[in-house]
C-alpha positions as CSV (number, residue, x, y, z in Angstrom):
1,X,6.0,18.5,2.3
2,X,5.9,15.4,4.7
3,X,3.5,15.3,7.6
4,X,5.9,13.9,9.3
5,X,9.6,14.2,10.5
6,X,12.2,12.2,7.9
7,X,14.5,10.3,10.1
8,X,18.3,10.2,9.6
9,X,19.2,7.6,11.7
10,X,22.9,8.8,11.6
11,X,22.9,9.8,14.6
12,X,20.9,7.5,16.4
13,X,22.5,4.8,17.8
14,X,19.3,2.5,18.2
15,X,18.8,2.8,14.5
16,X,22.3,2.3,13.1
17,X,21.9,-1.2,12.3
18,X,18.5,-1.0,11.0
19,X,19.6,2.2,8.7
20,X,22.4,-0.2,7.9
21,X,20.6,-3.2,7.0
22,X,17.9,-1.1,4.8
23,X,21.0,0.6,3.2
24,X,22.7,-2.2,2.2
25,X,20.0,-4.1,0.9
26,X,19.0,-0.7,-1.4
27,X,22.2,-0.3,-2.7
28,X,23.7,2.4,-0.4
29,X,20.4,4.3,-0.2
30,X,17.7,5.4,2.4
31,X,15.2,6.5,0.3
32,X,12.6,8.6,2.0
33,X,9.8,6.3,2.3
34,X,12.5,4.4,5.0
35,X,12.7,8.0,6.0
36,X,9.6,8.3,7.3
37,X,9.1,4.5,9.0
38,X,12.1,5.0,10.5
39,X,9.7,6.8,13.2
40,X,8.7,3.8,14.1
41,X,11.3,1.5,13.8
42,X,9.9,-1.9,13.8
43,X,7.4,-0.9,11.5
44,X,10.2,-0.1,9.5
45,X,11.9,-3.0,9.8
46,X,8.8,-5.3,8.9
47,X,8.2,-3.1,5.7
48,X,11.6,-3.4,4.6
49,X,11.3,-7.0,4.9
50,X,8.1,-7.6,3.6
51,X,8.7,-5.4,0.7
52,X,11.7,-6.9,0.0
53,X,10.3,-10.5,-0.3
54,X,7.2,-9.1,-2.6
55,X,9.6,-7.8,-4.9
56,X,12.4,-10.6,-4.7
57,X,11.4,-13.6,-3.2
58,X,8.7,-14.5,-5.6
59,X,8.1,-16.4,-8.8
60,X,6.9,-13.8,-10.5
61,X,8.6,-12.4,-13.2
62,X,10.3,-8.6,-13.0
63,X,8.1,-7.4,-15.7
64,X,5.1,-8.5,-14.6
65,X,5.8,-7.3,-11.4
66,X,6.6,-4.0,-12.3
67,X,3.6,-3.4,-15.0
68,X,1.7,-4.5,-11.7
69,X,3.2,-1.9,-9.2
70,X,2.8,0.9,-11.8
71,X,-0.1,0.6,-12.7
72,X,-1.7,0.4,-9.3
73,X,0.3,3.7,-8.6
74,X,-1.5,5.0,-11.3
75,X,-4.7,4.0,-10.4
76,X,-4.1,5.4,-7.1
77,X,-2.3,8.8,-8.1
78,X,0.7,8.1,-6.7
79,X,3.8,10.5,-7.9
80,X,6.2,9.0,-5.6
81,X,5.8,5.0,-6.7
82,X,5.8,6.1,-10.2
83,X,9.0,8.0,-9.7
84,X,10.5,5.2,-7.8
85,X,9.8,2.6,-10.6
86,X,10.0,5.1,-14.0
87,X,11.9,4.9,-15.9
88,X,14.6,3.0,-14.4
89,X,13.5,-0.4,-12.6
90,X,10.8,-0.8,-15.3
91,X,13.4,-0.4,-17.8
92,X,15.6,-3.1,-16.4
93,X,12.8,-5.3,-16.1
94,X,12.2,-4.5,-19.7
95,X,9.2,-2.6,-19.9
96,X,9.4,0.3,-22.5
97,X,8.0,3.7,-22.0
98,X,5.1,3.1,-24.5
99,X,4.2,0.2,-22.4
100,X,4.5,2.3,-19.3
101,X,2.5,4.9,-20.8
102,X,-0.4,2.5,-22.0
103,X,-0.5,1.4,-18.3
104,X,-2.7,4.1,-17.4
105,X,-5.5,2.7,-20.4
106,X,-4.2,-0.9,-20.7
107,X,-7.7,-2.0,-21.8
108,X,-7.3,-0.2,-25.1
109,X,-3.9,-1.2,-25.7
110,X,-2.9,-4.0,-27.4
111,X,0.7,-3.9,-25.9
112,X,0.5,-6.5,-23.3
113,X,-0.4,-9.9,-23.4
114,X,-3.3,-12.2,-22.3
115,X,-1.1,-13.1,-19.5
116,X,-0.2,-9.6,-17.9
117,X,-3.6,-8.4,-19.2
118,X,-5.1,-10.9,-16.6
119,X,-2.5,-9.6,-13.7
120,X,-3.7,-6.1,-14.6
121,X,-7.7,-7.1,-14.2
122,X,-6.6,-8.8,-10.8
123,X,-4.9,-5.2,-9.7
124,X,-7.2,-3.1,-11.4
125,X,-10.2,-5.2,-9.3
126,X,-8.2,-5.1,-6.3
127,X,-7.5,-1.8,-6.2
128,X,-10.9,-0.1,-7.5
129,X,-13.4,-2.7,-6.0
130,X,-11.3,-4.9,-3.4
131,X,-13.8,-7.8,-3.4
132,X,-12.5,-9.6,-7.2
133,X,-15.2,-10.7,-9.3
134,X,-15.4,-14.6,-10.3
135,X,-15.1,-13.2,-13.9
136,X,-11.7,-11.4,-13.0
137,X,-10.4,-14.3,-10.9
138,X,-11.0,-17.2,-13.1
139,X,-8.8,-16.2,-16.0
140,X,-6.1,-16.1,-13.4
141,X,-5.5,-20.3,-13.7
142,X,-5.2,-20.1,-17.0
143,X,-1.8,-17.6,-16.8
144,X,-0.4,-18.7,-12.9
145,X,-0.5,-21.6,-10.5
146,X,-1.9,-21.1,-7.3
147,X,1.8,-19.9,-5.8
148,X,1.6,-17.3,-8.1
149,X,-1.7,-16.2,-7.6
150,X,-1.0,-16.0,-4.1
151,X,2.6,-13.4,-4.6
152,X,0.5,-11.8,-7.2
153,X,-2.6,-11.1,-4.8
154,X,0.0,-10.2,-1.8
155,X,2.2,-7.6,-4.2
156,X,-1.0,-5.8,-5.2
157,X,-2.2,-5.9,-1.7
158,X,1.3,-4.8,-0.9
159,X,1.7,-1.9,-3.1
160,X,-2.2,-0.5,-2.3
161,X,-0.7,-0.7,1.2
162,X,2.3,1.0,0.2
163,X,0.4,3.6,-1.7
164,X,-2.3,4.4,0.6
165,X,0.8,5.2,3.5
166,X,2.7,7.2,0.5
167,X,-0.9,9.1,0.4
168,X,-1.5,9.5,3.7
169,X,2.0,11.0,4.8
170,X,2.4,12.8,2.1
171,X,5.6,12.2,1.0
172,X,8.0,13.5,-0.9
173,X,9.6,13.0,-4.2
174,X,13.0,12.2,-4.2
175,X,15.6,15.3,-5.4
Protein backbone atom coordinates (compact mmCIF):
# COMPACT_ATOMS: atom_id res chain seq x y z
CA UNK A 1 0.00 0.00 0.00
CA UNK A 2 1.01 3.68 -0.80
CA UNK A 3 2.45 5.96 1.91
CA UNK A 4 0.72 8.39 0.59
CA UNK A 5 -2.85 9.55 -0.56
CA UNK A 6 -3.53 8.75 -4.65
CA UNK A 7 -5.04 11.80 -5.93
CA UNK A 8 -8.05 11.84 -8.31
CA UNK A 9 -8.13 15.15 -9.44
CA UNK A 10 -11.77 14.78 -10.60
CA UNK A 11 -12.96 16.63 -8.37
CA UNK A 12 -10.57 19.22 -7.92
CA UNK A 13 -10.91 21.99 -9.85
CA UNK A 14 -7.22 23.29 -9.51
CA UNK A 15 -6.07 20.08 -10.95
CA UNK A 16 -8.52 19.56 -13.89
CA UNK A 17 -6.27 20.76 -16.41
CA UNK A 18 -3.16 19.34 -15.20
CA UNK A 19 -5.13 15.70 -14.87
CA UNK A 20 -6.19 16.69 -18.38
CA UNK A 21 -3.01 17.44 -19.92
CA UNK A 22 -1.20 14.19 -18.23
CA UNK A 23 -4.27 12.20 -19.51
CA UNK A 24 -4.19 13.08 -22.78
CA UNK A 25 -0.65 12.90 -23.30
CA UNK A 26 -0.91 8.93 -21.70
CA UNK A 27 -3.57 7.96 -23.78
CA UNK A 28 -6.63 8.52 -21.57
CA UNK A 29 -4.77 7.32 -18.42
CA UNK A 30 -3.62 8.57 -14.99
CA UNK A 31 -1.59 6.04 -14.02
CA UNK A 32 -0.73 5.96 -10.35
CA UNK A 33 2.66 7.22 -10.29
CA UNK A 34 0.68 10.79 -11.53
CA UNK A 35 -1.50 9.52 -8.70
CA UNK A 36 0.69 10.20 -6.15
CA UNK A 37 2.55 13.68 -7.66
CA UNK A 38 -0.56 14.87 -8.06
CA UNK A 39 -0.04 15.86 -4.23
CA UNK A 40 2.07 18.24 -5.21
CA UNK A 41 1.07 19.46 -8.29
CA UNK A 42 3.91 21.28 -9.87
CA UNK A 43 6.06 18.58 -9.10
CA UNK A 44 3.69 16.73 -11.06
CA UNK A 45 3.64 18.83 -13.70
CA UNK A 46 7.52 19.03 -14.09
CA UNK A 47 7.74 15.16 -13.98
CA UNK A 48 5.22 14.70 -16.55
CA UNK A 49 7.16 16.94 -18.67
CA UNK A 50 10.51 15.92 -18.08
CA UNK A 51 9.57 12.33 -18.36
CA UNK A 52 7.89 12.94 -21.34
CA UNK A 53 10.93 14.54 -23.16
CA UNK A 54 13.34 11.62 -21.85
CA UNK A 55 11.28 9.20 -23.37
CA UNK A 56 10.14 11.18 -26.70
CA UNK A 57 12.13 14.02 -27.33
CA UNK A 58 15.32 12.27 -27.79
CA UNK A 59 17.50 10.64 -30.48
CA UNK A 60 17.69 7.68 -28.90
CA UNK A 61 16.22 4.82 -30.32
CA UNK A 62 12.91 3.05 -28.55
CA UNK A 63 14.83 -0.11 -27.96
CA UNK A 64 17.63 1.20 -26.55
CA UNK A 65 15.69 3.22 -24.45
CA UNK A 66 13.68 0.74 -23.11
CA UNK A 67 16.55 -2.18 -22.58
CA UNK A 68 17.86 0.99 -20.61
CA UNK A 69 14.84 1.75 -18.31
CA UNK A 70 14.35 -2.06 -17.56
CA UNK A 71 17.20 -2.83 -16.70
CA UNK A 72 17.85 -0.09 -14.22
CA UNK A 73 14.39 -1.20 -12.66
CA UNK A 74 15.94 -4.36 -12.31
CA UNK A 75 18.97 -3.36 -10.80
CA UNK A 76 16.99 -1.33 -8.45
CA UNK A 77 14.04 -3.96 -7.64
CA UNK A 78 11.54 -2.06 -8.90
CA UNK A 79 8.06 -4.10 -9.55
CA UNK A 80 6.24 -1.14 -10.67
CA UNK A 81 8.68 0.20 -13.69
CA UNK A 82 8.95 -3.35 -14.78
CA UNK A 83 5.26 -3.69 -14.98
CA UNK A 84 4.94 -0.38 -16.60
CA UNK A 85 7.39 -1.36 -19.48
CA UNK A 86 6.76 -5.48 -19.62
CA UNK A 87 5.72 -6.74 -21.73
CA UNK A 88 3.99 -4.22 -23.62
CA UNK A 89 6.15 -0.90 -24.50
CA UNK A 90 9.25 -3.18 -24.71
CA UNK A 91 7.46 -5.25 -27.12
CA UNK A 92 6.56 -2.38 -29.31
CA UNK A 93 9.88 -1.12 -29.23
CA UNK A 94 10.86 -4.62 -30.17
CA UNK A 95 12.54 -6.15 -27.47
CA UNK A 96 11.58 -9.82 -26.97
CA UNK A 97 10.94 -11.52 -23.73
CA UNK A 98 14.27 -13.45 -23.88
CA UNK A 99 15.95 -10.23 -24.24
CA UNK A 100 13.98 -8.82 -21.36
CA UNK A 101 14.75 -11.74 -19.42
CA UNK A 102 18.68 -11.63 -20.17
CA UNK A 103 18.40 -8.03 -18.88
CA UNK A 104 18.79 -8.92 -15.44
CA UNK A 105 22.51 -10.91 -16.47
CA UNK A 106 23.23 -9.01 -19.77
CA UNK A 107 26.93 -9.68 -19.24
CA UNK A 108 26.51 -13.31 -19.87
CA UNK A 109 24.28 -12.88 -22.70
CA UNK A 110 25.15 -12.64 -25.95
CA UNK A 111 21.71 -11.14 -27.09
CA UNK A 112 22.54 -7.61 -27.31
CA UNK A 113 24.94 -5.84 -29.24
CA UNK A 114 28.22 -3.89 -28.67
CA UNK A 115 26.21 -0.84 -28.95
CA UNK A 116 23.38 -1.48 -26.23
CA UNK A 117 26.00 -3.54 -24.31
CA UNK A 118 27.82 -0.06 -23.89
CA UNK A 119 24.41 1.85 -22.83
CA UNK A 120 23.93 -1.06 -20.35
CA UNK A 121 27.64 -0.55 -18.72
CA UNK A 122 26.81 3.38 -18.61
CA UNK A 123 23.34 2.38 -16.51
CA UNK A 124 24.67 -0.43 -14.85
CA UNK A 125 27.82 2.22 -13.57
CA UNK A 126 25.32 4.83 -13.01
CA UNK A 127 23.14 3.12 -11.02
CA UNK A 128 25.48 0.81 -8.83
CA UNK A 129 28.45 3.19 -8.48
CA UNK A 130 27.20 6.80 -9.72
CA UNK A 131 30.73 8.15 -10.36
CA UNK A 132 31.40 6.19 -14.25
CA UNK A 133 34.66 4.79 -14.61
CA UNK A 134 36.88 6.16 -17.70
CA UNK A 135 36.81 2.43 -18.83
CA UNK A 136 32.83 2.46 -18.88
CA UNK A 137 32.62 5.95 -20.45
CA UNK A 138 35.09 5.79 -23.20
CA UNK A 139 33.38 2.99 -25.21
CA UNK A 140 30.52 5.35 -25.21
CA UNK A 141 32.04 7.53 -28.48
CA UNK A 142 32.41 4.73 -30.25
CA UNK A 143 28.33 3.83 -30.23
CA UNK A 144 26.79 7.74 -29.70
CA UNK A 145 27.73 11.40 -30.34
CA UNK A 146 27.90 13.52 -27.56
CA UNK A 147 23.87 14.53 -27.95
CA UNK A 148 23.29 11.12 -27.30
CA UNK A 149 25.48 10.58 -24.58
CA UNK A 150 23.95 13.38 -22.97
CA UNK A 151 19.77 11.87 -23.32
CA UNK A 152 21.39 8.60 -22.53
CA UNK A 153 23.12 9.98 -19.14
CA UNK A 154 19.81 12.15 -18.43
CA UNK A 155 17.24 8.93 -19.04
CA UNK A 156 19.35 6.86 -16.65
CA UNK A 157 19.56 9.57 -14.27
CA UNK A 158 15.87 9.99 -14.95
CA UNK A 159 14.65 6.58 -14.34
CA UNK A 160 17.10 6.09 -10.97
CA UNK A 161 15.11 9.23 -10.04
CA UNK A 162 12.04 7.75 -10.97
CA UNK A 163 12.82 4.51 -9.24
CA UNK A 164 14.14 5.77 -6.08
CA UNK A 165 10.52 7.93 -5.62
CA UNK A 166 8.57 4.59 -6.84
CA UNK A 167 10.77 3.10 -3.75
CA UNK A 168 10.40 5.48 -1.47
CA UNK A 169 6.46 5.88 -1.73
CA UNK A 170 5.82 2.69 -2.04
CA UNK A 171 3.62 2.48 -4.76
CA UNK A 172 1.45 0.44 -6.12
CA UNK A 173 1.11 -1.88 -8.99
CA UNK A 174 -1.45 -1.12 -11.35
CA UNK A 175 -4.81 -3.59 -11.22
Amino acid sequence: MARVTYVEGTDDPDLTGLVDKIRSGRRGSLINVYRLLLNSPPLADSWFEHLGAVRWKTQLDGRLREIVIIRIAYLNDVPYVIRQHVPQLAEAEGVTPEEWEALKDWENSPLFDARERAALAFADSMTRDVHVANSVFDVLPDHFDDRRIVELAVLIGAYNMHNRVMTALQIDLEP
